[in-house]
N, C-alpha and C positions, 0 to 999 in steps of 0.2 A: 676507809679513807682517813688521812691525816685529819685534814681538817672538816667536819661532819658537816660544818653551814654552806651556804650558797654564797659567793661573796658577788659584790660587784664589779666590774668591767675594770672599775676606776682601780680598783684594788691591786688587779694585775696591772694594770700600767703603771702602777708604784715600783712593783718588783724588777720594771726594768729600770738595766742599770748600764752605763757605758761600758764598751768593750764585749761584752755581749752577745754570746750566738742564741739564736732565736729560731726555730723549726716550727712551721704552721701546717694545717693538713692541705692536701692540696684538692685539685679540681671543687667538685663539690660541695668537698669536708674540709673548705676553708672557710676559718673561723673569721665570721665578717665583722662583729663586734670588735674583735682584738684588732684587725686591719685597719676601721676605719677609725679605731680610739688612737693609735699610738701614735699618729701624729704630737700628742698634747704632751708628749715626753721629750719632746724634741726640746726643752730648754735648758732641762741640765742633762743631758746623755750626749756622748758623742761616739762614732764609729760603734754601734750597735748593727751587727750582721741578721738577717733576715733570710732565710732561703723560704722558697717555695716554687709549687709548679701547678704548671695551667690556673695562673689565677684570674677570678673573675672580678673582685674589689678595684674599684677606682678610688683606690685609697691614697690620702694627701702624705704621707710622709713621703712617699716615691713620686706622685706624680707632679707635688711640687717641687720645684727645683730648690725653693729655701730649705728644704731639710733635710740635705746633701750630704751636709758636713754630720749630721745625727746619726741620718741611718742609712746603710748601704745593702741592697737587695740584690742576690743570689737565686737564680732560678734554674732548675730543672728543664723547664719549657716554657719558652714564650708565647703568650697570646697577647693580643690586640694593645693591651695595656701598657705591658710591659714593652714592646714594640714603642709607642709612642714616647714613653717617658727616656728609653736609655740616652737617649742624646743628653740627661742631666748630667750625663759620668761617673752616676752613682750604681749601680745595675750591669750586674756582669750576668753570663751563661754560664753553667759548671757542666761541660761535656761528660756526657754519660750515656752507658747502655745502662738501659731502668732496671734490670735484676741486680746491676750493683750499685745502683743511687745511692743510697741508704749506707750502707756498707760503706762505702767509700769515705763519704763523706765524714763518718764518724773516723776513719780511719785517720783522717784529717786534723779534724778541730772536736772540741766534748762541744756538746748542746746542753748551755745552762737552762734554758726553756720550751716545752714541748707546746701546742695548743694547737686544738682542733672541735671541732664542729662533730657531734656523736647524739645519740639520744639518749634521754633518762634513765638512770639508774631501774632495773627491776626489781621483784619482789625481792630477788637473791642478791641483790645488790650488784648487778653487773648491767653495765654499756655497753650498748652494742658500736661499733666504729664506724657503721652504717653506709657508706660511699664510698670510702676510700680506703686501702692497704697496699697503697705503693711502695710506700716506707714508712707510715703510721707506727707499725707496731713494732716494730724496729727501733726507730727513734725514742718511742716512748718510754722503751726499756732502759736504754742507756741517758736520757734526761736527767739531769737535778731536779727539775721543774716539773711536774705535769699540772696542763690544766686540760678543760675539758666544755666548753661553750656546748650545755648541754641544750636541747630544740627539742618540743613534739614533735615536730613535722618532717623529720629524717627519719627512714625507714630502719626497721629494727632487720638487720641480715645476720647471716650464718655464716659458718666456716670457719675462720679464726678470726672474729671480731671482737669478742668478749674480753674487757676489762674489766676485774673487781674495781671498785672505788677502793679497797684498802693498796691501789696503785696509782690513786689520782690525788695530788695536793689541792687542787680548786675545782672548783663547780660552777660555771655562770648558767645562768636562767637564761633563755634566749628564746625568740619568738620570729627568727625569718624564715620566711620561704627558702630553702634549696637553691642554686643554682641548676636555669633548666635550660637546655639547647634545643631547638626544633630538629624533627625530623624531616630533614629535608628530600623535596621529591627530586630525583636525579630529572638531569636533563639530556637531551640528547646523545650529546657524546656520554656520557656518562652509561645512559641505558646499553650504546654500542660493546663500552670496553667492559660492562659488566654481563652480557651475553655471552663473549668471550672467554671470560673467565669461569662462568656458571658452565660450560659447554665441558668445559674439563676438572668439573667437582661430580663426585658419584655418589651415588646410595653410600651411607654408613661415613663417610668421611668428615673429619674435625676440626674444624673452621677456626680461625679469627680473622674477625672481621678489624677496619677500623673504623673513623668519624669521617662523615662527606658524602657528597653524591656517590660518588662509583663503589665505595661501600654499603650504601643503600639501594643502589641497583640491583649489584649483586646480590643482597638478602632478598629482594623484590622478584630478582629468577628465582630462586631455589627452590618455589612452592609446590614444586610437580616432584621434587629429591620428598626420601625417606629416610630415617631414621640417621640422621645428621645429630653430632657432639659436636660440643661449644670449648674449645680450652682457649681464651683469648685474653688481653693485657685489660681493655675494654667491654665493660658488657653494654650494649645497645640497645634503644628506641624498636629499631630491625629485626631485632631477635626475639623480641617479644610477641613478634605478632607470629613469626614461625613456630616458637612456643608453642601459641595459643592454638596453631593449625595441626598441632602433633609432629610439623617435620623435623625438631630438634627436640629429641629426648636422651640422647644418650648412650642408645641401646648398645651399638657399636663400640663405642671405646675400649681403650685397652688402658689407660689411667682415669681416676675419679667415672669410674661406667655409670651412668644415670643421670649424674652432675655437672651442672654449666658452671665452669671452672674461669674466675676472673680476679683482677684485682683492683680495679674500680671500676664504680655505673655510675653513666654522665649521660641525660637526655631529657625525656619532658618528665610532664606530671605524674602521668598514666605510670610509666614505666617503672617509676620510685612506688607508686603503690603496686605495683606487678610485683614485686622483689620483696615490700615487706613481709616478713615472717613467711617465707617462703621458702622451704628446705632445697628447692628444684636448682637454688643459683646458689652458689659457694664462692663466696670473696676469701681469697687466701693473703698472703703476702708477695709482695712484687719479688724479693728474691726467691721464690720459689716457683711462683708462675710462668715467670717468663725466664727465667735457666734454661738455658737450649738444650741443655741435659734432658729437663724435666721434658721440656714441651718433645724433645722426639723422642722419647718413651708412647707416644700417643703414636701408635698407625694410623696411618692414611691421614698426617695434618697436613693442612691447608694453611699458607700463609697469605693477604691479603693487605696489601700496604701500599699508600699517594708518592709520589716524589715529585720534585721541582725541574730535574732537569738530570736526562742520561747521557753521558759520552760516549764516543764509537766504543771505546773499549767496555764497557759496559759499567763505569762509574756511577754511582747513584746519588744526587743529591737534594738531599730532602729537609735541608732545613737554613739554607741561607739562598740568600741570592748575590753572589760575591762574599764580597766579607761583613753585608749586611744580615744580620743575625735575624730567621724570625720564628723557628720554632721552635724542636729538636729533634736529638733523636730517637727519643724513648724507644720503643719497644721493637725499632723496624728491624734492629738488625739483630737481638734476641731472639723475634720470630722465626724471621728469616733464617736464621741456620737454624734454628730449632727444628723448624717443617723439614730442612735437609739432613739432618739428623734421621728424620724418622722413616719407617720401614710405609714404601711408597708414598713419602712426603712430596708437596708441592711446594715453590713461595713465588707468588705472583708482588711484580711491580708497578703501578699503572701510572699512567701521565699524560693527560692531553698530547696533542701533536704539536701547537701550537700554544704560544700567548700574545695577549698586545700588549708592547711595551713604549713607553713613552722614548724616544730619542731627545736622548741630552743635548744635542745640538741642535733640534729644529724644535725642539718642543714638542712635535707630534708624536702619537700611538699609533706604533706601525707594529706588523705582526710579525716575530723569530719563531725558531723552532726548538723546542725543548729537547729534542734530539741533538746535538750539537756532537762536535768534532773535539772540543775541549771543554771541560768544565769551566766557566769563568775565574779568571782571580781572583782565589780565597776562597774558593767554593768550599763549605765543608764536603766529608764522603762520608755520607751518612751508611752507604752500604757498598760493600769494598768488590769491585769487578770479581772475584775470588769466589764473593756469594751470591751472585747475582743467578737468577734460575729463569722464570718468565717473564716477559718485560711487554706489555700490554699499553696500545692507544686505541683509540675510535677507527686505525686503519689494519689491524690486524694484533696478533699475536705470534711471538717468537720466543724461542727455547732456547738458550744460550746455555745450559748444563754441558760440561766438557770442549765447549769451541774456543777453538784460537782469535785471536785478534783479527784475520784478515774474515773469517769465519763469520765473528758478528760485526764487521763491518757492514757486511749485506746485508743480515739479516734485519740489523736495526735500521739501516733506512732503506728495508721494503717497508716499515712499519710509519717512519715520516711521515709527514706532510707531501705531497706531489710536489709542491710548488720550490719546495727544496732539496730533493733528491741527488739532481745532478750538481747543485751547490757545495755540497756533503759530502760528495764522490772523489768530486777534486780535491774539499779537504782532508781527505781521508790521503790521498797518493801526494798533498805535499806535508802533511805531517809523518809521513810514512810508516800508515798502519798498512797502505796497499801500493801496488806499484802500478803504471799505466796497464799492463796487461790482466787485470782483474778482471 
């Protein structure tokens, strides 16, 4: 290490300097110290860029709107936070597939500073990067800057995590809890459309799962499957208890065979100590995880991924609702060709049938159907009709591989809601995906 001492918090917030690009680790292995101190730079710095993703920090330079003009925040993927603050005007999205986040970005702009959230130096002088390698070790290479908001309490993992210190410029001391997400119990529809999906995974085949009920349904069927590999963007709360049951060991694979192959773990307590010092799970780097290359090199993968809203043609949109921005779209569509890529690959899409939505005119929450005829204006297309393969609700399951437009007209609203079917029908024959004799 440059500098051998531990300094404090305050110390990096000197180094920032206006003009300024700033890279923090994301989900987990973001550095909460650094977020919630940089506000106090906010009075000599102006236009200091900040990216990050899935942040959890309710931190004041973004979510007040006084220090706007300071610093401007770039994300990956929106969660809840960054949701509420963008109406400052400060907080844009950088559209991206997550195998070239990283890449790109530098491609862009250098990163005068790196910081992240890892655990202490060991005997041999190495950190472990502990949660995250979305773009961690990537950025960190290419940085001016590295710092490193070192914590007991994040788990020491494996695979390409390890940083010497003779690569780190700072050290902070830190003492928080992780960010942790419950595992949530699926509800109803969720249980239906992950039946469905578990109905068409088999002995031996290699899953990624994501975050949410129907992704935890599905890990919740699989307990009667055998000898199930894990190559996923996400490692899971869900997959640990499979783990623990012998039905995901690996056996099968045809890349990393043995090993649950990921590029960050986001969930409770349990599962961060499941993964410490634990050879069983291998965190790699996001551009090599999720490379649709990489991932259909894996026989028999399984993709498993939420969307917002599909159109007759088989549009997917999973990360805006109009041109209201709310998450991203990491790894869907990575996966998704990746599993089609691979020699008898799946990629399932899932999405309630319905939502209630408030009407702008009467005020009231009346129920559409996320099945629709058009994508709303400014929908992003987070996965392009081209790749779309299984497309999954609580009313069924359909295979759109190789069908025409008039094809999965049908097909998608046998899968509807009832209540809008023949609604759908007609829109279908006046947008002219069909004609009356359908």
């Amino acid at each position: 290490m440059k500098n051998h001492e531990y300094v404090t918090i305050d110390k990096i917030i000197d180094l920032v300097k206006s003009d300024m690009h700033i890279v923090v680790g994301s989900a987990a292995a973001e550095p909460q110290e650094f977020m919630t101190h940089l506000h106090k730079a906010a009075h000599r710095v102006n236009n200091v860029t900040i990216d990050n993703c899935l942040p959890f920090a309710n931190a004041e330079f973004f979510i007040d709107e006084q220090y706007r003009d300071s610093f401007f925040l770039d994300g990956w993927f929106y969660t809840p936070v960054l949701r509420k603050a963008h109406k400052h005007g400060n907080i844009s999205f950088i559209p991206n597939n997550l195998h070239f986040a990283g890449k790109k970005r530098l491609d862009y702009k250098k990163v005068d500073i790196f910081i992240t959230a890892a655990t202490p130096p060991d005997k041999h002088g190495f950190i472990s990067l502990s949660l995250s390698n979305i773009y961690e070790k990537e950025i960190l290479e290419q940085a001016d800057i590295v710092v490193i908001e070192v914590n007991e309490n994040f788990p020491t993992t494996y695979g390409d995590m390890e940083v010497s210190v003779n690569d780190i410029d700072y050290l902070v001391k830190t003492n928080y809890e992780p960010p942790t997400i419950p595992n949530l119990e699926p509800n109803e529809k969720d249980i239906k459309i992950g039946s469905f999906i578990a109905e068409k995974i088999n002995d031996g085949d290699c899953i990624q799962l994501g975050i949410g009920g129907v992704p935890n349904a599905v890990a919740k069927a699989l307990f009667n499957k055998k000898d199930l590999g894990i190559h996923t963007e996400m490692f899971t709360s869900g997959m640990v208890d499979l783990m623990k049951a012998g039905v995901i060991n690996g056996k099968k694979k045809t890349l990393h065979k043995g090993k649950v192959v990921c590029c960050f773990a986001l969930g409770t307590k349990e599962m961060y100590e499941y993964i410490d010092q634990n050879p069983a799970v291998s965190l790699l780097r996001g551009n090599y995880v999720n490379d649709p290359y990489v991932i259909g090199q894996n026989d028999n993968q399984v993709s498993i991924n939420a969307t917002i809203e599909v159109d007759l043609t088989g549009q997917c949109c999973s990360e805006s609702i109009g041109t209201k921005h709310i998450s991203g779209t990491g790894g869907q569509s990575d996966t998704a060709i990746g599993a089609l890529n691979a020699k008898n690959g799946r990629s399932f899409i899932s999405l309630y049938s319905t939502a209630m939505v408030r009407n702008p005119e009467t005020g009231e929450k009346e129920e559409v159907s996320k099945i629709v005829s058009t994508l709303k204006r400014g929908a992003a297309v987070s996965l392009s009709r081209n790749d779309v393969d299984y497309v999954v609700t609580e009313y069924g399951i359909v295979n759109l591989r190789g069908t025409n437009i008039r094809e999965r007209v049908k097909l998608l609203i046998s899968i509807a809601h009832p209540n809008f079917r023949k609604q759908l029908m007609e829109e279908a024959v006046k947008e002219g995906f069909i004609n009356e004799h359908f």
